[in-house]
N, C-alpha and C positions, 0 to 999 in steps of 0.2 A: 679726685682725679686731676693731673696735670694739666693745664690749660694748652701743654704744647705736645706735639707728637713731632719727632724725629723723622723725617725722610729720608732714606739711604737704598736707589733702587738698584739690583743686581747689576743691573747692564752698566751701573758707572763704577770706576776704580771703587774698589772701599776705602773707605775713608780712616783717614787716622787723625785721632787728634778734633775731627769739627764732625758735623752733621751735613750734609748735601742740601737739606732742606727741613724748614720744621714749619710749621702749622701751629696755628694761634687760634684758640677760641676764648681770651679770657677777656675780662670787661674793660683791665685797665692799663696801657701802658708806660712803661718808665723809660725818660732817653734820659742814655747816661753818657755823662761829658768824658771828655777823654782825659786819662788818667797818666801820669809820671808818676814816676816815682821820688814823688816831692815829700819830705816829712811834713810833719806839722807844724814847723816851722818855714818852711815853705821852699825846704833847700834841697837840691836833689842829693838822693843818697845811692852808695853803691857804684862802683868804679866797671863791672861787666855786665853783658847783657843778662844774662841771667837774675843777680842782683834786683837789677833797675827792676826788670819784668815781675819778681816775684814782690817785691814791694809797689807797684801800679795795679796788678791782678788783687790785690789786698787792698790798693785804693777803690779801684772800681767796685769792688763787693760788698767795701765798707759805704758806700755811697748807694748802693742796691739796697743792702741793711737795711739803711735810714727810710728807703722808702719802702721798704715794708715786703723786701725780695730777697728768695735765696738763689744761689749760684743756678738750682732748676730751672729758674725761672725766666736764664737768659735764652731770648730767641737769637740773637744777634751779637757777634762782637769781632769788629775791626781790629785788626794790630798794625799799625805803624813801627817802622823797623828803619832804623838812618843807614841802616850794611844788611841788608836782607840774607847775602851770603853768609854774616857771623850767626842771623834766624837760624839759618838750616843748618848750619854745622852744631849746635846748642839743641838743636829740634826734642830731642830728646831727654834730656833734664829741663828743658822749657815744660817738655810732655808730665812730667814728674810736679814741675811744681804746679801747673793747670790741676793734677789729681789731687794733689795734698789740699788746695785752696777752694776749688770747684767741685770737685766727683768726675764722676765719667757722663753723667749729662752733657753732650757736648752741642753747644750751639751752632749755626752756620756761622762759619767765621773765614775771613780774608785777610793775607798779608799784603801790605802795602810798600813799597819803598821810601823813604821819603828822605829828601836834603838835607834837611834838618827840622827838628821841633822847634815848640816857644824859646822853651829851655836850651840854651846850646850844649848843657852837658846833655840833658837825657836821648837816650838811645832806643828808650821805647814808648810808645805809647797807646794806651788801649779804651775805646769808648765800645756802646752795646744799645740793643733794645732789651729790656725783657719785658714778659706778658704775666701779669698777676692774675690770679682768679677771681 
């Protein structure tokens, strides 16, 4: 059984895309740093949001991975966005590649606006909790 239950109550909008609230009973947590879409050689790659996001959403899980978590297992995940308005206009192949990478387990999750990152190419960035069994 899943250490986390999904909360989504009638009385609020449904939700698309995240969870309204999830719930944790597992023993062990993992904070995961925030993620770009930096290669492995440490350069950012990918010229649109989309790009950047699906190569960060592949950092941070590759970084889950290692500790011993799958995409289920996120209770939590932040996205930093440098144009929030190019987020929402993307919302939806963003939504596409969250399902190819993740599932539909959807964590609480919040957009952020932000000036800029470390990086000053990157355009997005994404860190998380999640709860292992």
């Amino acid at each position: 059984m899943s250490p986390l239950e999904r909360v989504n109550p009638a009385e609020l909008a449904p939700p698309t895309g995240f969870s309204h609230a999830v719930t944790a009973t597992g023993s062990r947590l993992v904070f995961l740093a925030g993620q770009t879409a930096l290669d492995g050689s440490g350069l950012i790659t990918g010229e649109t949001l989309p790009e950047q996001f699906d190569t960060a959403l592949h950092n941070l899980l590759a970084a889950l991975a290692a500790a011993g978590g799958t995409p289920a297992d996120l209770a939590r995940v932040t996205v930093y966005a440098t144009d929030v308005a190019d987020y929402r206009a993307h919302a939806r192949e963003l939504g596409r590649i969250w399902r190819a990478r993740a599932g539909r387990d959807y964590p609480a999750m919040a957009v952020i606006g932000a000036v800029r990152l470390w990086d000053e190419r990157a355009l997005v960035e994404l860190d998380g909790i999640a709860v292992l069994a």
